[in-house]
Every structure is written in structure tokens, then in C-alpha cells.
SEBA-660208 format. One line per 4 residues: number of its first residue (from 0); their letters; for each residue z, x, y of C-alpha. Coordinates in nm, 2 decimals. Layout:
! residues N
NUM> a> Z/X/Y  ...
***
This chain:
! residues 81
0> xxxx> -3.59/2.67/-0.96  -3.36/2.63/-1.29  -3.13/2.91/-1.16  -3.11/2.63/-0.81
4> xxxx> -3.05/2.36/-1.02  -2.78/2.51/-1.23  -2.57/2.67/-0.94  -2.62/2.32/-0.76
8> xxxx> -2.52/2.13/-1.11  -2.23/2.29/-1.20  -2.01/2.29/-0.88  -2.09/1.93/-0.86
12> xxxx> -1.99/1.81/-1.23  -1.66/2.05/-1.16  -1.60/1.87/-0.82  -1.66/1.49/-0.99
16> xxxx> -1.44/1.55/-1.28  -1.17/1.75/-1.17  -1.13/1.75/-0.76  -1.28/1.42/-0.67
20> xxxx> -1.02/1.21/-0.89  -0.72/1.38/-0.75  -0.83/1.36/-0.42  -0.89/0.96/-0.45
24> xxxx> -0.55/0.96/-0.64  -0.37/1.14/-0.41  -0.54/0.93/-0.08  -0.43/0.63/-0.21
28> xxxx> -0.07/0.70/-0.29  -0.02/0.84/0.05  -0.18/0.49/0.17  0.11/0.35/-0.07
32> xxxx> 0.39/0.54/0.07  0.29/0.47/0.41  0.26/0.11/0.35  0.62/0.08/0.21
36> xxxx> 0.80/0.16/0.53  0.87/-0.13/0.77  0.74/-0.18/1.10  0.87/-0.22/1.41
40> xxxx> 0.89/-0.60/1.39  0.98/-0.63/1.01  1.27/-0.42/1.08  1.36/-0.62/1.40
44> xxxx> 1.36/-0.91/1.16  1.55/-0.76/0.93  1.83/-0.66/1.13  1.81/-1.01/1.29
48> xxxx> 1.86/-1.17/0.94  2.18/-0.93/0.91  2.33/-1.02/1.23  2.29/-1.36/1.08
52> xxxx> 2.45/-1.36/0.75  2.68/-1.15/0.91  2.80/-1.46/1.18  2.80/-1.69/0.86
56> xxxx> 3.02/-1.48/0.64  3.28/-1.49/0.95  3.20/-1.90/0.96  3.25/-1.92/0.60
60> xxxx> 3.59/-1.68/0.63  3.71/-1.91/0.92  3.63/-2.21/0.69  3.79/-2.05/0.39
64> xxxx> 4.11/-1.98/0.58  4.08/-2.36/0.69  4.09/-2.53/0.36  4.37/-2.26/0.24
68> xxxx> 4.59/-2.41/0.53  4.51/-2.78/0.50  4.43/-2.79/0.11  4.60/-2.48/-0.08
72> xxxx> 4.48/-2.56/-0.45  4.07/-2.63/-0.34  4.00/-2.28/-0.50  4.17/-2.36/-0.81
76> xxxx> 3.99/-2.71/-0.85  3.72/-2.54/-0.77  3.70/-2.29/-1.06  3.80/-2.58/-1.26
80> x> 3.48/-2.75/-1.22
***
């Protein structure tokens, strides 16, 4: 019965200290890694927030070009305050 108990005792301290904590270590950094890539709808919002600040930077160019035409110094003034 000791000779059980021992072959029984030893793979299971071995498996608790040494396999057992990689294994949960490993689990959850795959569970990590997998969580850091965007779904199908975050990355539809994303590129819906791109197309978006894309269309203002063109609004704020036009805008830009505007006030050049109409008031040439605004930039200057504006650096100035």
C-alpha cells in the first residue's frame, strides 16, 4: 500500500507544481491574445470612424483654403494668441 501511495504522490505533487501552473498560464494568455483582436463589428466601426475623420480633414482643408482666400493673416493671429 505505501509503494501505491508513493507512485500516486509523487506524479501528482510534480504535475501541481510544475505542469499545472504553466498550463493555467499559458490558457489564459492565449485567452488574452485572442481577446485583443477586433471583431467583426468593432472593426466595421473602426473603419467607419476613419471614413469619418477622413470627410472632416477634407471639410477642415476646404475651410482652411477659405479663410486663406478671404482672410490671409488668420493663421498668423492665430499663433499669436
Amino acid at each position: 500500500m505505501d509503494g501505491w501511495m508513493v507512485a500516486f504522490f509523487v506524479p501528482v505533487v510534480i504535475f501541481l507544481t510544475i505542469v499545472a501552473p504553466v498550463w493555467i498560464f499559458m490558457h489564459y494568455r492565449s485567452k488574452q491574445r485572442a481577446q485583443g483582436a477586433l471583431s467583426d463589428d468593432e472593426r466595421l466601426e473602426l473603419e467607419t470612424l476613419a471614413a469619418h475623420a477622413e470627410r472632416m480633414m477634407d471639410r477642415i482643408d476646404t475651410l482652411e483654403a477659405i479663410l486663406d482666400t478671404e482672410t490671409p493673416g488668420w493663421r498668423k493671429r492665430m499663433q499669436a494668441e
